[in-house]
Phi, psi and omega in degrees: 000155218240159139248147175281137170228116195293116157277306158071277192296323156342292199305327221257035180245336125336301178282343176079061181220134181265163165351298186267353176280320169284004168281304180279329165302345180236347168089010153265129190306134195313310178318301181306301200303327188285016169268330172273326180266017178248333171239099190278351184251030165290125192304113173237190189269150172288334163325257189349296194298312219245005158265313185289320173292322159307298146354283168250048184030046202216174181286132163335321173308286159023282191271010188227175189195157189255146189222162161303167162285188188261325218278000000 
């Protein structure tokens, strides 16, 4: 089975935008972001995904990518 992995932090380390600037830039609380970047294969909401996308000016497609399970 496949799993979802949020890049988020990759992108937005690119972009040269840190933790707390993509927490206000997207309107989400810092604790969630630092939770998707210490775990990317944490579940959110498409809210969330269509904020962090917006956020770093990119496609929601974008921020996700399938990975194996581990099992």
């Amino acid at each position: 089975m496949k799993r979802v992995r949020l890049k988020a932090k990759e992108i937005a380390k690119e972009k040269g935008i840190s933790q707390g600037r993509l927490s206000r830039l997207s309107d989400i609380d810092i604790k969630t972001i630092q939770r998707i970047y210490r775990d990317p294969l944490t579940i959110v909401t498409t809210e969330t995904l269509g904020k962090l996308a917006h956020a770093l000016d990119i496609d929601a497609s974008e921020l996700i990518e399938s990975v194996p399970d581990d099992d």
